[in-house]
N, C-alpha and C positions, 0 to 999 in steps of 0.2 A: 145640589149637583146630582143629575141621574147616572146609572149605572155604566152608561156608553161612556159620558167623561172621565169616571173615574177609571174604565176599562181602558182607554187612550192614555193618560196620563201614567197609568200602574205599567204598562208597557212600556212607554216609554223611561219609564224610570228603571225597570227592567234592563233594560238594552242599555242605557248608559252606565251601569253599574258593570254589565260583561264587558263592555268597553274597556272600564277603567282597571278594569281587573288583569289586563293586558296577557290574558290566557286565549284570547280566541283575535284570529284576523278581521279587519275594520269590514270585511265584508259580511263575513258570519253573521257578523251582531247585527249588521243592516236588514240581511236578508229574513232573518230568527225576528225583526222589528213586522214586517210586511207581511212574512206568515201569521205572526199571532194576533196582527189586523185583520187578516181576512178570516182566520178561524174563530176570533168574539166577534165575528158578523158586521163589525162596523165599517168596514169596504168589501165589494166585492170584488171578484178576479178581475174583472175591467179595468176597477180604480186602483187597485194594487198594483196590478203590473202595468197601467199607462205610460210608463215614463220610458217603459223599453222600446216603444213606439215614436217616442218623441226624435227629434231630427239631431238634438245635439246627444244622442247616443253614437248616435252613425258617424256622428263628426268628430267626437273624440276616438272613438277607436280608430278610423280612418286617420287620423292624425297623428295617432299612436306608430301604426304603421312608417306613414310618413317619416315621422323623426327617427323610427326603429331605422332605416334604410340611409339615412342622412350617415347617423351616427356611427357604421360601416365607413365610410369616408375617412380623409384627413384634412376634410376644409374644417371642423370644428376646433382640431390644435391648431388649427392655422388661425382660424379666428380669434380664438382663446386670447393666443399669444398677443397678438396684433392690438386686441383693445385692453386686454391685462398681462402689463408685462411681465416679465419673469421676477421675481425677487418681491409685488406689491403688497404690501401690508393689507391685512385684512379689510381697512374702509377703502380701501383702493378697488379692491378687489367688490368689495358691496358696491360700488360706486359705477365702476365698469358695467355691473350686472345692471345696477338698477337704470341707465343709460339705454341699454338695447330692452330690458323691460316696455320702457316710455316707449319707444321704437315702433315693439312689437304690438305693444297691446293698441295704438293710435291705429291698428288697423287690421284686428283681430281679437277674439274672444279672450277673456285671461286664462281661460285651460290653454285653448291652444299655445298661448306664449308661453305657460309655465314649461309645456310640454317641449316646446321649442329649447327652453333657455335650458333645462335639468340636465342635457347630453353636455351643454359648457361649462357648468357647474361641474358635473363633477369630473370633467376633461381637465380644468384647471385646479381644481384642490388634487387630484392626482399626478398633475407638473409639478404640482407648487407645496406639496405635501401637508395639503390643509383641511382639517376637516371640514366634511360637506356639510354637516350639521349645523354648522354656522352660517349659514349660508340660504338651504335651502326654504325653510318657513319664514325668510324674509323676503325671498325673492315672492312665493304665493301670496306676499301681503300685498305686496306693491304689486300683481297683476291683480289681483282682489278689489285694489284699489282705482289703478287705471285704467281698469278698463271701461268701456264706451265712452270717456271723456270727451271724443269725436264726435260731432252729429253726424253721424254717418251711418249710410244704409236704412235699417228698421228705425235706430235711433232719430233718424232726420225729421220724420214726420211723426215724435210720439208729441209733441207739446203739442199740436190739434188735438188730440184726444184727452190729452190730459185737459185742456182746455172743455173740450167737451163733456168733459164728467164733472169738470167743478160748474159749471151752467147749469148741469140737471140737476145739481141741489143748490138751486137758487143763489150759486157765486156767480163772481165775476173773472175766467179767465186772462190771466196776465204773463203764461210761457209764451218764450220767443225761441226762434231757432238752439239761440247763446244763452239761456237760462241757464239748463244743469251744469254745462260745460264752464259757464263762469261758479259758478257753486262749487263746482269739485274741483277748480283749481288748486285752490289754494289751500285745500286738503289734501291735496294728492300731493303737493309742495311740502307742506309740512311733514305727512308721514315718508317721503324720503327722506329726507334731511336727518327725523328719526329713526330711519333702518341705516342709514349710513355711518350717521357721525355716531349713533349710543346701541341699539337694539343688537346688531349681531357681537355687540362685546359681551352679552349676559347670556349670549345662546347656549344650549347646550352641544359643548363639544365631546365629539366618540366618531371613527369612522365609520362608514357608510357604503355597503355591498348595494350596487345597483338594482331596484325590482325587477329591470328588466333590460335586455338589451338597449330599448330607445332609451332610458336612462343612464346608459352608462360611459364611462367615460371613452375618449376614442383612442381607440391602439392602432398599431401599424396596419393601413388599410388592405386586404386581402382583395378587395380589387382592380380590377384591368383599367388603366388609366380611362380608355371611353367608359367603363363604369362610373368611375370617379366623378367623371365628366357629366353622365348622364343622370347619377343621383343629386347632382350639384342642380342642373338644369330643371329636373324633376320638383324639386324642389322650393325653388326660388319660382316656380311657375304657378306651384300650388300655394303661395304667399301671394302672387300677383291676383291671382285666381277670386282670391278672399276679399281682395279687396278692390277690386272689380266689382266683386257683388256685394261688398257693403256699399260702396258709393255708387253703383247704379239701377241694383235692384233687379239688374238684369237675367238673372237668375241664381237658382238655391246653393245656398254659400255651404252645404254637404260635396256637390259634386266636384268643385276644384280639390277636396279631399279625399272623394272618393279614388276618383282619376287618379292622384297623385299617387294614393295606396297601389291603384292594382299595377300603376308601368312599373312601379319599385318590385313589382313581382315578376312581370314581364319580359324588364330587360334583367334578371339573375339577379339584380342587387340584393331580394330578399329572396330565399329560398319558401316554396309554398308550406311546407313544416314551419318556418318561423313565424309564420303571421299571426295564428293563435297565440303562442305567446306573447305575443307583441301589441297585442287588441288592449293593454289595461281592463281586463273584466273587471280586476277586484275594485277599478275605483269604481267603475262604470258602475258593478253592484250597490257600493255605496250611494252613490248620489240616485241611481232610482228607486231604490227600498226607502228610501228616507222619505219621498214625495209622499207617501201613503199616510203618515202624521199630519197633514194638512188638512187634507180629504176628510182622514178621520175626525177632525176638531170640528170641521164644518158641519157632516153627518148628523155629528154629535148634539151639535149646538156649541160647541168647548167653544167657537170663535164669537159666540155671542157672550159668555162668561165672560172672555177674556177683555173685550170689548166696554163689559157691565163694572171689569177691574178698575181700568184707564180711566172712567166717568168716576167711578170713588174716589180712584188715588187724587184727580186733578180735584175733588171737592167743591168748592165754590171761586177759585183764585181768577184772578180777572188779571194778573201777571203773563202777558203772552208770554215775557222770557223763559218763566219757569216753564208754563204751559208748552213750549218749542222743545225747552229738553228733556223733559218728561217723552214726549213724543220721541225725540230721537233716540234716549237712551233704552227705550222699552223696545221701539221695534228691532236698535242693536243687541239688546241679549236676548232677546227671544229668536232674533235670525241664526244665533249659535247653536240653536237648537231646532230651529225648522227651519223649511225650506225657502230660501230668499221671496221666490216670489208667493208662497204662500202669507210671510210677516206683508207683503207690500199689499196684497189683494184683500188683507182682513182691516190694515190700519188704516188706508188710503181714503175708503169713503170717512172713517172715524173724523179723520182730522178734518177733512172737508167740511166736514158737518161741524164740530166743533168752531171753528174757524166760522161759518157761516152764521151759526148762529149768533156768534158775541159780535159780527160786525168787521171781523179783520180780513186780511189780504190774505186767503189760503195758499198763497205762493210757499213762503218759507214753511207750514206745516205739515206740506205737500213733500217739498221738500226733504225734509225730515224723516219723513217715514221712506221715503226712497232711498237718499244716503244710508239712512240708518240699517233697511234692512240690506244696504249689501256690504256691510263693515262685519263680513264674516270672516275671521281672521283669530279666531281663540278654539276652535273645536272641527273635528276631521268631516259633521255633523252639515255644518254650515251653507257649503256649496262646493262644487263640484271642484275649483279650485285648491280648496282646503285638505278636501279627501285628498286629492293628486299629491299635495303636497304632505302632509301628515303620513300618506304609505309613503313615498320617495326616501323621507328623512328617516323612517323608521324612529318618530319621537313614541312617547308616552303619551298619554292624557295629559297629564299633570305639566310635562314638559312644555306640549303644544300650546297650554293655557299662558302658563306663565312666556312663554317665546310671544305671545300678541297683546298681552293683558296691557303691557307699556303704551305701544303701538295705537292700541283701541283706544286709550282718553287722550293721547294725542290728539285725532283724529276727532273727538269729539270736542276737544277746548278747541281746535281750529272752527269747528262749525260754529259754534257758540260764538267766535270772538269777529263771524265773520256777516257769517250767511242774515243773521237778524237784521244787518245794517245794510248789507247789500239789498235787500227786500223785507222793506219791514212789516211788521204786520197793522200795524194801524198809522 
């Protein structure tokens, strides 16, 4: 191991210890992660800060905004009430969520939905006098979960390419439109079922101060009925807007949330003093200081280590079963700790290759490292969902582990008992 990897890893190890120390904000220790990359030399300012440039920064702050202006209204009790009644018991009440979840995420980002759904959340444990904290880390599994289940938009046409990367290493592609989508069915089945009927019974319950206006619950609206009117419209516009441009590609799925941000400024519903607060920095911190751990492993060489792991630990076994969950369960704990599509861009050629060489169908091991690295759902680290929801709830480390730990081999015995026989490898 040369001293760059050990320099990457020591950092990292670093930062998840302030973490857990729960003395400093989820953003601190991200940012304290990015600086001490770029200071041992192993990225430089371009690669550290890239993510601030990236298009879903602009989207979730915009977004942020968005729901900040919603959540002024009183369509949210109104909603609230409507699909969870007054008096519902807590799986009632998970059950209601997890409903407009599927909803949402069928045709939006899962930030966006979680950020969507946080202002009903805690609208309704405020009616209902229930803690948020039961609640909210279930809700970010199931958008973590759900989302791009739809071929839609960028999704529509990734199985050409996936097809064309397993052909340059001598496979044979076999995605179709309905691959992933039937693959993550019955995953995304299973872990409802699990947040509903058992996981928010073990959450940890303690009340919950909103981090910010768009998260908060909705009190008597301050204003003018055409405002109401106008953040209602604004709103349900910038949803149309999303999904316009996932399914026609027609143009950049930031500007329906741009637009939506600035008329929430426009027509008064947000005042221009409110909108910094209302941008989510601190997650936005989070999730692009953590991109720089990728970068770094790569620099490094740490993705070839990790890579030189996978070829040990599988040994000689000619088991593709085992061979499948080896795969998925490596690229699931390691995406709790780097960035989604960093696990997807380091394991993707592996398993192809792997796959290629003993003869089998690289579909399901393909597979695998795709589900696998976006089963981020045990750490605030994971994706940009996770931070959302980990600052929202105001959990622990510890807390936030144990609220997905259930969750997470759910999600993995469904694969296993699924995906191998839907596509098998030999």
């Amino acid at each position: 191991m040369n001293f760059g990897i050990a320099y990457v890893l020591a950092v990292y190890a670093f930062v998840v210890i302030l973490m857990c120390s729960n003395k400093f904000t989820i953003a601190t220790c991200a940012v304290t992660c990015a600086t001490l990359l770029m200071l041992g030399g192993v990225t430089n300012f371009s690669e550290t800060w890239a993510g601030l440039t990236n298009s879903s920064v602009i989207m979730m702050a915009s977004m942020f905004v968005v729901a900040a202006g919603l959540s002024k209204t009183s369509l949210l009790k109104k909603l609230s009430s409507n699909i969870i009644k007054p008096g519902s018991s807590d799986t009632k009440i998970m059950a209601g969520l997890a409903i407009i979840i599927f909803l949402l995420t069928s045709f939006t980002n899962g930030t966006n939905s979680l950020n969507i759904i946080l202002p009903i959340i805690f609208t309704v444990c405020a009616a209902q006098d229930r803690p948020a904290s039961k609640f909210i880390q279930n809700a970010a599994i199931l958008c973590q979960v759900w989302a791009g289940l739809l071929p839609l938009g960028g999704n529509a046409g990734s199985f050409n390419m996936l097809n064309q990367i397993i052909e340059s290493f001598g496979g044979v592609g076999e995605f179709n439109y309905f691959t992933q989508m039937l693959a993550k069915l019955p995953l995304g089945i299973a872990v409802m079922a699990a947040v509903i009927f058992v996981n928010h019974r073990f959450a940890p319950s303690f009340s919950v101060e909103p981090v910010q206006a768009s998260t908060g619950p909705a009190k008597a609206s301050t204003l003018t009925p055409m405002q109401e009117k106008l953040a209602t419209v604004i709103f349900a516009g910038t949803i149309l807007g999303l999904v316009i441009s996932s399914v026609t590609g027609a143009f950049d799925s930031t500007l329906p949330c741009l637009i939506g941000a600035l008329l929430m400024v426009y027509c008064g519903i947000l005042k221009p003093r409110e909108v910094p607060n209302n941008m989510g920095i601190s997650v936005i911190l989070c999730s692009v200081c953590m991109i720089p751990i990728g970068t770094a492993l790569v620099n490094t060489g740490g993705d070839k280590l990790i890579a030189d792991a996978i070829d040990t630990l599988l040994g000689g076994t000619r088991s593709s079963f085992i061979v499948l969950g080896v795969f998925y369960l490596i690229s699931a704990v390691l995406t709790q700790i780097m960035y989604n599509s960093t696990v997807l861009n380091i394991f993707r050629p592996l398993a192809i290759i792997t796959a290629v060489s003993r003869g089998w169908n690289p579909t399901a091991l393909v597979l695998a490292v795709s589900i696998g690295s976006s089963a981020a759902m045990l750490t605030p680290m994971a994706s940009n969902v996770t931070a959302l929801g980990f600052n929202s709830g105001k959990y622990t480390m510890k807390q936030y582990l144990k609220g997905g730990i259930f969750v997470f081999f759910v999600e993995f015995i469904a694969f296993m008992a699924t995906v191998p026989f839907m596509f098998p490898l030999v």
